[in-house]
Structures are given as structure tokens and as C-alpha cells.
ROLO-905094 format. One record per residue (C-alpha): y, x, z; residue in three letters. Coordinates in Angstrom, 3 decimals, m for minus. Each point is the difference from the previous one (the first is absolute). Example, Ala and Ser with C-alpha at 12.3 -4.5 7.8 and 13.67 -1.06 7.14 Angstrom:
<site><c2>m4.500</c2><c1>12.300</c1><c3>7.800</c3><residu>ALA</residu></site>
<site><c2>3.440</c2><c1>1.370</c1><c3>m0.660</c3><residu>SER</residu></site>
***
This chain:
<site><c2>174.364</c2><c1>159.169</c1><c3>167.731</c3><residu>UNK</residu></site>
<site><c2>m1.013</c2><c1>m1.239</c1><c3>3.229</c3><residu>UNK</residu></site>
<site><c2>m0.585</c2><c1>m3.840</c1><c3>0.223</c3><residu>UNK</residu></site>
<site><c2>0.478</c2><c1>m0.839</c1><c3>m3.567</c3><residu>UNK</residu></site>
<site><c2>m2.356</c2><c1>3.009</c1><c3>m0.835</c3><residu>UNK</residu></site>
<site><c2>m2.621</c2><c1>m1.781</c1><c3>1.675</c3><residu>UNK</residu></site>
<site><c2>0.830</c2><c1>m3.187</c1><c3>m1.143</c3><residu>UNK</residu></site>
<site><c2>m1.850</c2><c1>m0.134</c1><c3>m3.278</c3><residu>UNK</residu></site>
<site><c2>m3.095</c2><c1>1.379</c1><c3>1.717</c3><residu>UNK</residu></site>
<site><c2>m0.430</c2><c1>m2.994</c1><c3>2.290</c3><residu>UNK</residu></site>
<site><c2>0.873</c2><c1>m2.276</c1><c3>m3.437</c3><residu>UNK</residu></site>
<site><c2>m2.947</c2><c1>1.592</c1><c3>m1.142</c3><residu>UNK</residu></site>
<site><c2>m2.318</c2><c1>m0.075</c1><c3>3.130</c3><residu>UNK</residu></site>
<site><c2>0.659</c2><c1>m4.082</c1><c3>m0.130</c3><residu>UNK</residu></site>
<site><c2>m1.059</c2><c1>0.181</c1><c3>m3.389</c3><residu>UNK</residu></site>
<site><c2>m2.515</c2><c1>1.772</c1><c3>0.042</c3><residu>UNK</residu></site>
<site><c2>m1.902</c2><c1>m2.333</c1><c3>3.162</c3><residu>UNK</residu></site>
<site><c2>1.256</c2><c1>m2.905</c1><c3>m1.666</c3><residu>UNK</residu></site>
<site><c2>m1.848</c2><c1>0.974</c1><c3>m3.709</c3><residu>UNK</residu></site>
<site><c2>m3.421</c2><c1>1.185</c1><c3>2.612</c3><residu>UNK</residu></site>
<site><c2>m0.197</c2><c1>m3.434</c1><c3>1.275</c3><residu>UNK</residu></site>
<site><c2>0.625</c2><c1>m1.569</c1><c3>m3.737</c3><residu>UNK</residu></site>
<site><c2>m2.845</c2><c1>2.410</c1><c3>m1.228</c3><residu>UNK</residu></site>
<site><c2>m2.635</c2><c1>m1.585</c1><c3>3.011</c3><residu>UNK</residu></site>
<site><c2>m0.135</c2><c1>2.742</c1><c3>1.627</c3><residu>UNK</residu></site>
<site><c2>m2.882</c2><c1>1.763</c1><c3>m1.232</c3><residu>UNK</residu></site>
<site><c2>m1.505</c2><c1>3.349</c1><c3>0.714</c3><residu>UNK</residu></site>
<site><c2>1.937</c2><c1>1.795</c1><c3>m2.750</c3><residu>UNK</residu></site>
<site><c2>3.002</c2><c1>m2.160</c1><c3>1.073</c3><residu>UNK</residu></site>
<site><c2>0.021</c2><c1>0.934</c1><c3>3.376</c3><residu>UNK</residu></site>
<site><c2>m0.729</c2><c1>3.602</c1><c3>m0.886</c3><residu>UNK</residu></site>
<site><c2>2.806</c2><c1>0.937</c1><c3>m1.832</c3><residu>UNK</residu></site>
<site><c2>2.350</c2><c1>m2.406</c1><c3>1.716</c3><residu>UNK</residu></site>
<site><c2>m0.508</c2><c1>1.498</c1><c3>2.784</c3><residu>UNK</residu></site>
<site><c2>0.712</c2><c1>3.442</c1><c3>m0.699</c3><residu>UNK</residu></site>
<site><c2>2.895</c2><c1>m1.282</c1><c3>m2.181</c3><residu>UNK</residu></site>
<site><c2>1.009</c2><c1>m1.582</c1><c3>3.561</c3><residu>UNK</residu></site>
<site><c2>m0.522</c2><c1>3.313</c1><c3>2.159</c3><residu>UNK</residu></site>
<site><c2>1.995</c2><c1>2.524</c1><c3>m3.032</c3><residu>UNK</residu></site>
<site><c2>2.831</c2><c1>m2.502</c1><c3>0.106</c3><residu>UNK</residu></site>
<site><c2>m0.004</c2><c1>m0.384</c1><c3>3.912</c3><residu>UNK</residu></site>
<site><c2>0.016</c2><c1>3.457</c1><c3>m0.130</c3><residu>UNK</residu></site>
<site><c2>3.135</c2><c1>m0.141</c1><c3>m2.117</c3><residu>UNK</residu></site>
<site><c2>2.038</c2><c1>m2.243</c1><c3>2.424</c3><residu>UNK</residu></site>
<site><c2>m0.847</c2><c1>2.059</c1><c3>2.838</c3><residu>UNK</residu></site>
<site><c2>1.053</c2><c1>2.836</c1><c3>m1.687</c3><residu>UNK</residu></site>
<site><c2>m3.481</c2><c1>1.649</c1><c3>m0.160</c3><residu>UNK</residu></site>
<site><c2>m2.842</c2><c1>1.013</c1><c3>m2.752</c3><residu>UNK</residu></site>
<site><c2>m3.209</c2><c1>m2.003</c1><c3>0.038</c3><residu>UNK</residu></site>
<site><c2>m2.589</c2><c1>2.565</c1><c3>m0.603</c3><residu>UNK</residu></site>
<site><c2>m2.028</c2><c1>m1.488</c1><c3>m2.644</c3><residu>UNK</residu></site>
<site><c2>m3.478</c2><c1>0.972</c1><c3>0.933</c3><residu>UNK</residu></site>
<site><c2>0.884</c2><c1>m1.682</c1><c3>3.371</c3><residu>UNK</residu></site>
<site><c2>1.767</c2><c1>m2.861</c1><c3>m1.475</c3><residu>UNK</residu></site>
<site><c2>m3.722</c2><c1>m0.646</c1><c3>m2.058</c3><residu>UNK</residu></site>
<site><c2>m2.207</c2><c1>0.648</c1><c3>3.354</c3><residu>UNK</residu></site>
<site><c2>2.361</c2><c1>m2.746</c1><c3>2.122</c3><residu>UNK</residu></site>
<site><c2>m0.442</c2><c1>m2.295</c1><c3>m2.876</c3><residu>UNK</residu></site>
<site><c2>m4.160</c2><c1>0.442</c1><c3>m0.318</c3><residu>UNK</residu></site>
<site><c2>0.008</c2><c1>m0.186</c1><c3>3.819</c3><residu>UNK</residu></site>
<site><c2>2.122</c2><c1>m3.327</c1><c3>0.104</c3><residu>UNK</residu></site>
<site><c2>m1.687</c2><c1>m1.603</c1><c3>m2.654</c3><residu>UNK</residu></site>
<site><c2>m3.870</c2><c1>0.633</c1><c3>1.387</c3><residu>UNK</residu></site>
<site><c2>1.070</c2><c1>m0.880</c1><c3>3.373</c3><residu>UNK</residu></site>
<site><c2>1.563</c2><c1>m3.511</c1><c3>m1.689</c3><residu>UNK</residu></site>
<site><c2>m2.967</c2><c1>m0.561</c1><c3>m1.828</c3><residu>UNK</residu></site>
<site><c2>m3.335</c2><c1>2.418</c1><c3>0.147</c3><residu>UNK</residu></site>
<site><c2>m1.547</c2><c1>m1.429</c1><c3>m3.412</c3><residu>UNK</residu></site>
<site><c2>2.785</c2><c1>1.273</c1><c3>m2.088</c3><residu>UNK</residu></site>
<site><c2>m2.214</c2><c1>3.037</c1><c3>m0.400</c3><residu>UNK</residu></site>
<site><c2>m1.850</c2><c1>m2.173</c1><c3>m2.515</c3><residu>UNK</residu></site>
<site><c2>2.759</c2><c1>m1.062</c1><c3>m1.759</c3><residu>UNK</residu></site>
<site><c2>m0.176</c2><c1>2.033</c1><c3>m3.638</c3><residu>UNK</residu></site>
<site><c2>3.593</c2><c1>m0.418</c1><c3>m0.576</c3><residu>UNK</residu></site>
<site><c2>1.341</c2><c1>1.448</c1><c3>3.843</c3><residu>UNK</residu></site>
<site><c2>m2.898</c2><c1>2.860</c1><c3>m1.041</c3><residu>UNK</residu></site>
<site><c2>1.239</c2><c1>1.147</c1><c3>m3.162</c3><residu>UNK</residu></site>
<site><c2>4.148</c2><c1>m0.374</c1><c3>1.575</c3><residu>UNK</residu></site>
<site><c2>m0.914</c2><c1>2.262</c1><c3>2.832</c3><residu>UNK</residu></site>
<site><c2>m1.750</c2><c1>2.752</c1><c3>m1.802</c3><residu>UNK</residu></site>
<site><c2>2.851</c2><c1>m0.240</c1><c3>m2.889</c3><residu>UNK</residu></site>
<site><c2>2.279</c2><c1>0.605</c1><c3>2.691</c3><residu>UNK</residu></site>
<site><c2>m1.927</c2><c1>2.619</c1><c3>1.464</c3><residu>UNK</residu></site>
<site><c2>m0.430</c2><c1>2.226</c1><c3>m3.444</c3><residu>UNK</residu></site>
<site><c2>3.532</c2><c1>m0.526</c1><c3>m0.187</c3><residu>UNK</residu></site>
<site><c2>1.304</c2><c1>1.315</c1><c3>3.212</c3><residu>UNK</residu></site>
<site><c2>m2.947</c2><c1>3.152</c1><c3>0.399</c3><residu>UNK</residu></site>
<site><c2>m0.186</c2><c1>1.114</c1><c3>m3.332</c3><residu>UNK</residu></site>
<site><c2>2.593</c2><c1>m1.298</c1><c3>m3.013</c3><residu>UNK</residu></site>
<site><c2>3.390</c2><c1>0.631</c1><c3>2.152</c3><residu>UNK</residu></site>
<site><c2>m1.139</c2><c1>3.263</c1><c3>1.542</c3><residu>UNK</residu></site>
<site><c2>m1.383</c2><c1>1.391</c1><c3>m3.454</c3><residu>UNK</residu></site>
<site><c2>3.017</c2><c1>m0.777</c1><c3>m1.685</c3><residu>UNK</residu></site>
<site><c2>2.421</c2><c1>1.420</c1><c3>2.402</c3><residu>UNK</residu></site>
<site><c2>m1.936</c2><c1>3.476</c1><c3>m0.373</c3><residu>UNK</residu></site>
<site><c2>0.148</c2><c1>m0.254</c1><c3>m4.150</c3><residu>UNK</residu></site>
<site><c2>3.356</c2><c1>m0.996</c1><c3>0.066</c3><residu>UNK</residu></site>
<site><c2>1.231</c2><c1>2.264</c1><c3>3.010</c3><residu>UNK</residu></site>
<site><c2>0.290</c2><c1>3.000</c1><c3>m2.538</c3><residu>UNK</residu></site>
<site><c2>1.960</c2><c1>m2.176</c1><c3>m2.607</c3><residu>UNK</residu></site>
<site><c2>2.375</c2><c1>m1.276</c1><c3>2.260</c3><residu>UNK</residu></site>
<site><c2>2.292</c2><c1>3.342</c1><c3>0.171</c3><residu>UNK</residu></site>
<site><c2>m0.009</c2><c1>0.222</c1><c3>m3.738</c3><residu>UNK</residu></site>
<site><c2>0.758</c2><c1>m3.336</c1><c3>m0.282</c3><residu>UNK</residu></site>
<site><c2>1.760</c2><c1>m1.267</c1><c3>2.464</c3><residu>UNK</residu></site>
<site><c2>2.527</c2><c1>m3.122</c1><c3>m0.309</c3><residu>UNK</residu></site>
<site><c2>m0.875</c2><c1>m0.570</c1><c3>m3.674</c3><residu>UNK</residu></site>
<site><c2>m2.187</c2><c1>m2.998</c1><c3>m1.617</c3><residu>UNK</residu></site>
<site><c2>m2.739</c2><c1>2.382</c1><c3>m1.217</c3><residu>UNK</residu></site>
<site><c2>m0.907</c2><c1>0.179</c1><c3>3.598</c3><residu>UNK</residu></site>
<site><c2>m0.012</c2><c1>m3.148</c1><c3>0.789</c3><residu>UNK</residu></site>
<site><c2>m1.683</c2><c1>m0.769</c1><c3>m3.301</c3><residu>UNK</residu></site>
<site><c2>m2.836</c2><c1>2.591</c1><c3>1.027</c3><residu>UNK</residu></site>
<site><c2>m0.195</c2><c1>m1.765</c1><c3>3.425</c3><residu>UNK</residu></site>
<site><c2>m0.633</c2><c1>m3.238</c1><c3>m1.641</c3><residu>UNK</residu></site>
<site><c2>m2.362</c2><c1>0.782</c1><c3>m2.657</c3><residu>UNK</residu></site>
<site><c2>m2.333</c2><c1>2.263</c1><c3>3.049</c3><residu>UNK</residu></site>
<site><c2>0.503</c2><c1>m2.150</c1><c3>2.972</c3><residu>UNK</residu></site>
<site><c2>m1.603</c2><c1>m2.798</c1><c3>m2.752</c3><residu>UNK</residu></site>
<site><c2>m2.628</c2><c1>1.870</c1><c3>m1.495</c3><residu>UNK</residu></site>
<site><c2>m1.086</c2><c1>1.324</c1><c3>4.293</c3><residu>UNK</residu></site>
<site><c2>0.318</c2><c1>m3.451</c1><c3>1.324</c3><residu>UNK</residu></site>
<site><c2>m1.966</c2><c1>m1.533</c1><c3>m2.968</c3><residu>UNK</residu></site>
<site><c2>m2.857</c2><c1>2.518</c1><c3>0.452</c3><residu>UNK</residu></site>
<site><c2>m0.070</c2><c1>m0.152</c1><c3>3.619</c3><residu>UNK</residu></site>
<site><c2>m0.238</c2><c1>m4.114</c1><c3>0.594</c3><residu>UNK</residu></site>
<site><c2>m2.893</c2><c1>0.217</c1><c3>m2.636</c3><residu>UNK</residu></site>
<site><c2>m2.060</c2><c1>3.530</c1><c3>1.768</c3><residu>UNK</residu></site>
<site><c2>1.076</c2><c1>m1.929</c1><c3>3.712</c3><residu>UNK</residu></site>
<site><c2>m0.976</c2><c1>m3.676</c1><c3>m1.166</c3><residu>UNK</residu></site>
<site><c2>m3.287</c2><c1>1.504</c1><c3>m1.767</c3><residu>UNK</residu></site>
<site><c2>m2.165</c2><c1>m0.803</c1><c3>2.729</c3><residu>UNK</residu></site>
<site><c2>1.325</c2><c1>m3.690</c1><c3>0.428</c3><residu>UNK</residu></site>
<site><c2>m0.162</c2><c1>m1.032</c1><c3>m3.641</c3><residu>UNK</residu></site>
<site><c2>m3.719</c2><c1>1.464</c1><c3>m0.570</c3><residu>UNK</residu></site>
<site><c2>m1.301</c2><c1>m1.577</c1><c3>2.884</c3><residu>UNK</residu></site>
<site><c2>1.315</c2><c1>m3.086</c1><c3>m0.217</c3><residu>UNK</residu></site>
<site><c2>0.047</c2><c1>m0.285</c1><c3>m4.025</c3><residu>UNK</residu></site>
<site><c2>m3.000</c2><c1>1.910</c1><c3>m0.966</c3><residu>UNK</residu></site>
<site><c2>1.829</c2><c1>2.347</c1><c3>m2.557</c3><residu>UNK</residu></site>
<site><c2>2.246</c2><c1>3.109</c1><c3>m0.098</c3><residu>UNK</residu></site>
<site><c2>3.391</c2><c1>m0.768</c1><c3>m2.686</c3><residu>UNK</residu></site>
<site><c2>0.520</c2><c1>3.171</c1><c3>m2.478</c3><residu>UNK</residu></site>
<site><c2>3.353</c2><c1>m1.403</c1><c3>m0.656</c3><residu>UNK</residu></site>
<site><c2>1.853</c2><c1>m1.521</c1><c3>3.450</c3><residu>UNK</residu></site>
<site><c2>2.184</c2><c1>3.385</c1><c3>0.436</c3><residu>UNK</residu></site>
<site><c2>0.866</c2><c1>m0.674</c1><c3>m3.510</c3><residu>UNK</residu></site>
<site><c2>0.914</c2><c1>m3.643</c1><c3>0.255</c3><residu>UNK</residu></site>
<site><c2>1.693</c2><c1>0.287</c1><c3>3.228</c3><residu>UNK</residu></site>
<site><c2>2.603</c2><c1>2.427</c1><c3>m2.035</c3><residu>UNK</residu></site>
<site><c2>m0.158</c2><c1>m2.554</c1><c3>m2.618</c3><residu>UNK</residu></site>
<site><c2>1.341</c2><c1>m2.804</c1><c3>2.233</c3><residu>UNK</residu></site>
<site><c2>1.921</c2><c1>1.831</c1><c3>2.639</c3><residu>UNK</residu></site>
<site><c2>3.353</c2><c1>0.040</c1><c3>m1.732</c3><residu>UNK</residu></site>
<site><c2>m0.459</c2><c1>m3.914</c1><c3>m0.676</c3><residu>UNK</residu></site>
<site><c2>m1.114</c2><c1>m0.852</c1><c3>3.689</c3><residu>UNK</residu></site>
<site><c2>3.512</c2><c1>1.527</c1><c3>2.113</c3><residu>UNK</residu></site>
<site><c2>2.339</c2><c1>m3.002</c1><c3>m2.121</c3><residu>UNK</residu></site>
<site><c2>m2.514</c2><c1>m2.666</c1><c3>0.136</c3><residu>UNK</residu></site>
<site><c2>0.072</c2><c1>0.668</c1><c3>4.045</c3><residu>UNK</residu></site>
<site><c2>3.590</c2><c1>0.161</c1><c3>0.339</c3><residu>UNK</residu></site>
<site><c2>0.065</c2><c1>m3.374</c1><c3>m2.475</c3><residu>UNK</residu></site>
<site><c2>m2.331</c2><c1>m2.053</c1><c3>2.050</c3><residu>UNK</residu></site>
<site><c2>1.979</c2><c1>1.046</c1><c3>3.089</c3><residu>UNK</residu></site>
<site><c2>2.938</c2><c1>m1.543</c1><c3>m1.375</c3><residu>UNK</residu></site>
<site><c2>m1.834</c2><c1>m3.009</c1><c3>m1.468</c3><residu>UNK</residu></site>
<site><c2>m1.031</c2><c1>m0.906</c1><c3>3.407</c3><residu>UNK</residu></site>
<site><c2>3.187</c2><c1>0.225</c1><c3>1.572</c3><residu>UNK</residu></site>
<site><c2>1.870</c2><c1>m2.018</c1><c3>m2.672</c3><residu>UNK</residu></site>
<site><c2>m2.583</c2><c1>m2.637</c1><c3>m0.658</c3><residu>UNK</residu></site>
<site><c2>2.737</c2><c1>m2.661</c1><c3>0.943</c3><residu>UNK</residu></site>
<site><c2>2.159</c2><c1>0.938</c1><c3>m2.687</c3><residu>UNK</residu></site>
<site><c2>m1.531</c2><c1>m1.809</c1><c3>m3.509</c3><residu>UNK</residu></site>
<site><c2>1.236</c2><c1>1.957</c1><c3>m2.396</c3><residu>UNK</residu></site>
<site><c2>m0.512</c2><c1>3.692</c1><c3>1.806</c3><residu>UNK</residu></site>
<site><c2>m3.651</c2><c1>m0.591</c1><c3>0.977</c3><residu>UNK</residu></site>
<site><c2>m1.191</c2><c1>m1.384</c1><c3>m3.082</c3><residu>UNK</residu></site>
<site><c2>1.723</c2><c1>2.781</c1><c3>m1.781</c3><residu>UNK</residu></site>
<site><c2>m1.796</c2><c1>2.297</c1><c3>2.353</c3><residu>UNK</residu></site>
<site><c2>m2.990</c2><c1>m1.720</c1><c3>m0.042</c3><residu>UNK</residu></site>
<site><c2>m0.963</c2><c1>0.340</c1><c3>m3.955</c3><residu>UNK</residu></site>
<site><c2>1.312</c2><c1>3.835</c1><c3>0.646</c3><residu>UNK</residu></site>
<site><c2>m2.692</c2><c1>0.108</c1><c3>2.795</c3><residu>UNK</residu></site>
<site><c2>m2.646</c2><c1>m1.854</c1><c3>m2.190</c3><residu>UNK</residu></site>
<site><c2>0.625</c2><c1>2.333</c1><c3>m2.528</c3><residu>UNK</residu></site>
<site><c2>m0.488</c2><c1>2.957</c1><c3>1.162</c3><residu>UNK</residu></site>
<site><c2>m2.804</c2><c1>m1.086</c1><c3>2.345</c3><residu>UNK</residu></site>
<site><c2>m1.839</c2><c1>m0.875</c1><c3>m3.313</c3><residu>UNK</residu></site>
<site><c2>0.690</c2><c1>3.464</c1><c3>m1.799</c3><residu>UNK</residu></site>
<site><c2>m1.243</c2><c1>1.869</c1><c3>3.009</c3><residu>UNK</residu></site>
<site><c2>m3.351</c2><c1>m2.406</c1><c3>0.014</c3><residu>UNK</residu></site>
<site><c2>m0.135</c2><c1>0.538</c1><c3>m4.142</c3><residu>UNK</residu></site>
<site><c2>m0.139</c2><c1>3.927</c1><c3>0.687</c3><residu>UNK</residu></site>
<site><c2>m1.873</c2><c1>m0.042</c1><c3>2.799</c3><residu>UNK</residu></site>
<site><c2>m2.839</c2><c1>m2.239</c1><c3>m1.789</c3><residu>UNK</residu></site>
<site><c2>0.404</c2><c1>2.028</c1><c3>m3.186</c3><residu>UNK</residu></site>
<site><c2>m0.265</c2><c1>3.856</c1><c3>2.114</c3><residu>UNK</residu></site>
<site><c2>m3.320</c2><c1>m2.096</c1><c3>1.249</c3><residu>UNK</residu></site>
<site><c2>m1.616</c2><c1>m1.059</c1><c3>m3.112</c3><residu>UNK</residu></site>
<site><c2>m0.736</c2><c1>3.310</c1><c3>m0.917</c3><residu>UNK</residu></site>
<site><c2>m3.360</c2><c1>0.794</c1><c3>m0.753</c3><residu>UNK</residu></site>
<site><c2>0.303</c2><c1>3.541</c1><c3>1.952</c3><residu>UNK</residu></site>
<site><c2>2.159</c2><c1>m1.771</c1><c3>2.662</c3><residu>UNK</residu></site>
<site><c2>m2.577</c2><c1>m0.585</c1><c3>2.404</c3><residu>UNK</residu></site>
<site><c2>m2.907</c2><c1>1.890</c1><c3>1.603</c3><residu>UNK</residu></site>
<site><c2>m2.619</c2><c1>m2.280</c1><c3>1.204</c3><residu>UNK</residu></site>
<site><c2>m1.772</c2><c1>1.194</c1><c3>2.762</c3><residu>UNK</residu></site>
<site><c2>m3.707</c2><c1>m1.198</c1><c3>1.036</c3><residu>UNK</residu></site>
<site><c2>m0.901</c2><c1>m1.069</c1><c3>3.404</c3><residu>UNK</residu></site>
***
């Protein structure tokens, strides 16, 4: 309460400008940091960081620090992600599960059923919202991203929270290497399923220009 409540938000706020400046700064970087930045602001201040807000102060910063980000494929595809996310996966899946929640309040089924439909909404709305980006830019439509995203979802949340932790102990030998082959590892599954989801013959839709 008080002070100490806010303590382990500014922790994190150092953190997360310290890891924004150790991942160059790109587009994407600078994106989600920040928002991350604003929401946790927010949180020492004692306020809520509307999210749509958060993502418009964050476009606006980063075109005004650099106008040719716009052609940068990976800032693209971040924005609209974030964008499906916010206008379409979170509200949908507040309405499904709005019904559900008096039935099942305060048990794991719900939170089960908020998992499993907040990943299946979110999976299908950064593929319909990045649609535009990757067909332009890649010349084909993939059957199969919703699926793979679901695929590697569950595997991506520890991997971030890993290399988080592998950056702030790399002094300590034994930690980061530990860490590090962790990291390596599962960096290398998610690339094996990702290149195996898009080696289908049906996974891609060429499109001619």
C-alpha cells in the first residue's frame, strides 16, 4: 500500500527503458515500450492508461521521432497486431464471456474459458488486422498464421520472461549461461514450428501482381 505499492511499478518502468534501449530502439521497440511506459505511469500515479490512447501516443511519438518508420515492415505488422488486439479480440471476448462469468464466477473453468477465447480472438484478429501488411509487402495470403500463432503462443510468454532475466543477470556465469541454452532452446522450437506450419503445401496463397 502506498509507497511500497508503487515501488515495483517504477522497478519495472526502469526495466522496461533499460531492455528498449538494449533492443535499439526500433519501431516495434518503441511501440510497445512505450505504451508499457504510459500503463505503468499510469499505475504510479494511481490512474488507468486507456489502451487505445496509450497505442495513438506511441504511433504519434514514434512518426514524429522518425517519419520513415512507416516503411518499416516490422513497426507495420506491431501496430496493426496491436490494433486487432485492442478493437476487436478484448472487446469480443468480454461479450462471449460476459454471460459465463455469473455461472462461473471465481472458479478455474472460467479462467480456463478466458484463456483458451482471449487466444483463439487475439490469434484471429493480428492475422485479419496484419492481412493487409503481409500481402502487400510479401506477395501471399498464409492459410495457417491464426493457427501457428496458437501453436506458439503458450511457448512465447516464458521465453520473454527468460530473456528478461538473462539480460539482467548476464554478470553472473553460471545463471546466464543456464538461461541462455533455456533461451536458445526454446527460441529454436518456436523457429522449428513456425518453419514446419510454413512448409505446408496449402500454407500459402500466392497472389499475382
Amino acid at each position: 500500500k502506498g509507497k511500497k505499492k508503487k515501488k515495483p511499478y517504477v522497478i519495472m518502468l526502469v526495466c522496461v527503458v533499460f531492455m528498449m534501449n538494449f533492443a535499439s530502439l526500433s519501431g516495434s521497440v518503441k511501440r510497445s515500450g512505450l505504451m508499457t511506459v504510459l500503463y505503468l505511469c499510469g499505475k504510479i500515479f494511481g490512474k488507468e492508461a486507456d489502451a487505445l490512447n496509450s497505442l495513438g501516443f506511441a504511433l504519434t511519438a514514434v512518426i514524429l521521432s522518425n517519419p520513415y518508420t512507416v516503411y518499416d515492415v516490422g513497426f507495420m505488422l506491431s501496430l496493426f497486431s496491436t490494433l486487432g488486439i485492442l478493437v476487436f479480440a478484448f472487446p469480443v471476448s468480454d461479450k462471449l464471456l460476459k454471460a459465463k462469468k455469473t455461472l462461473l464466477e471465481g472458479t478455474y473453468k472460467l479462467k480456463l474459458l478466458s484463456a483458451i477465447t482471449e487466444s483463439i480472438l487475439v490469434s484471429l484478429s493480428v492475422t485479419a488486422f496484419t492481412l493487409p501488411i503481409t500481402t502487400y509487402y510479401f506477395g501471399y495470403i498464409s492459410s495457417v498464421s491464426a493457427l501457428t500463432n496458437l501453436i506458439i503462443m503458450p511457448i512465447c510468454m516464458p521465453l520473454v520472461v527468460a530473456v528478461g532475466i538473462f539480460t539482467l543477470a548476464s554478470g553472473l556465469p553460471l545463471i546466464s549461461t543456464v538461461l541462455g541454452v533455456f533461451c536458445r532452446y526454446i527460441s529454436e522450437l518456436i523457429i522449428s514450428a513456425v518453419t514446419f506450419m510454413g512448409s505446408l503445401s496449402f500454407s500459402k496463397i500466392h497472389l499475382d501482381y
